[in-house]
C-alpha positions as CSV (number, residue, x, y, z in Angstrom):
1,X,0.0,0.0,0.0
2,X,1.8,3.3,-0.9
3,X,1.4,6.2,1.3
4,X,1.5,9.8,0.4
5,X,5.2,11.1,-0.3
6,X,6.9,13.9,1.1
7,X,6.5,17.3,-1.3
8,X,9.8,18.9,-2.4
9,X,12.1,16.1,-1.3
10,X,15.5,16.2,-2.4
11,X,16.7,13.4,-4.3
12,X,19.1,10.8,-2.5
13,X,22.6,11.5,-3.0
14,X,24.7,9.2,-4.7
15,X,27.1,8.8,-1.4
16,X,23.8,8.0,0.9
17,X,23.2,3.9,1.3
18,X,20.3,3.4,-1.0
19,X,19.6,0.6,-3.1
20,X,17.4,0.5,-6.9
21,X,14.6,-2.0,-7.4
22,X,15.9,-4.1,-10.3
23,X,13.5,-6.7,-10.3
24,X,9.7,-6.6,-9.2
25,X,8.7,-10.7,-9.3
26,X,4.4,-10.6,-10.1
27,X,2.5,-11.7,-7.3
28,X,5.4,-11.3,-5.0
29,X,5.3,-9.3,-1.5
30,X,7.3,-6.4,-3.6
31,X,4.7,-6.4,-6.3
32,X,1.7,-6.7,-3.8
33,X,3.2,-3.7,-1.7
34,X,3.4,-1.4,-4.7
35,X,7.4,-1.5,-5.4
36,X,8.1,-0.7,-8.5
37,X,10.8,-1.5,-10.8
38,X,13.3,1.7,-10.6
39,X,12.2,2.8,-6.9
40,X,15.1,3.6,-5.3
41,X,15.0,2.2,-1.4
42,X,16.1,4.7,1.1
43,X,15.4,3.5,4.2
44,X,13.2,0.7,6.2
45,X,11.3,0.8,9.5
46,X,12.7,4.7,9.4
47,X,16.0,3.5,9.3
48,X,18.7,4.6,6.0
49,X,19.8,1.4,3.9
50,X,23.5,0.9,4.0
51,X,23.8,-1.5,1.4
52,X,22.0,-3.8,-0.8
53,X,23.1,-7.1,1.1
54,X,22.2,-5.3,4.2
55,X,18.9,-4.5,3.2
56,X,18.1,-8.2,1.7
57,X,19.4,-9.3,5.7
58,X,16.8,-7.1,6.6
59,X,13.9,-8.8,4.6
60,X,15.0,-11.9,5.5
61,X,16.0,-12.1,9.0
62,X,13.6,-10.3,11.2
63,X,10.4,-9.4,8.6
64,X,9.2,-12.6,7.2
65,X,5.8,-12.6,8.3
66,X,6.1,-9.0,9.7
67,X,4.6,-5.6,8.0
68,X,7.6,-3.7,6.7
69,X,8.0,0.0,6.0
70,X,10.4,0.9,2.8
71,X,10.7,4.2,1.7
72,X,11.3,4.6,-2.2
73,X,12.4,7.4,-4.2
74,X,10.2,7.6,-7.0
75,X,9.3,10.2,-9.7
76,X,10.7,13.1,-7.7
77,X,9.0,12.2,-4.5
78,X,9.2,9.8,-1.0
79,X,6.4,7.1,-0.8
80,X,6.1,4.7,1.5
81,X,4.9,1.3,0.7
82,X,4.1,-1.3,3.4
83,X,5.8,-4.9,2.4
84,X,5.0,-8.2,4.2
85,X,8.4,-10.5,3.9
86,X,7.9,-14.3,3.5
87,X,9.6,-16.9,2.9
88,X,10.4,-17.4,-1.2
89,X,8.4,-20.7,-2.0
90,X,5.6,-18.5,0.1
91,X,5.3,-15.9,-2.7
């Protein structure tokens, strides 16, 4: 479920920890949440993403089962979409 973003938000800077949605598998927790492929994550649960293998320890070792908030960058703005982890032969 997206939320409303954040008006006149700066885009993240290169040097931040943010990582790009490649890859947005149909039917999967991403898709159902309303990632998008090209959303650029900057943070989870409030909290800046410091690298892509640290946010996939993140979706896998605490959230499975467990509502999520991700914070995207997307067309100029922050939106925050709600993802529920589960385990892969789940999706």
């Amino acid at each position: 479920m997206e939320s409303g973003g954040a008006g006149g938000a700066k885009p993240p800077r290169a040097s931040s920890g943010h990582t790009h949605v490649a890859q947005v598998m149909p039917q999967s927790p991403a898709a159902r949440s309303g990632l998008r492929l090209g959303d650029i994550a900057v943070s989870v649960a409030g909290e800046p993403i410091a690298s892509t293998p640290a946010l996939e320890r993140t979706m896998v070792e605490d959230a499975i089962g467990r509502r999520l908030e991700i914070t995207v960058w997307r067309s100029g703005a922050l939106v925050d979409v709600i993802v529920v982890p589960c385990e892969l032969s789940d999706a």
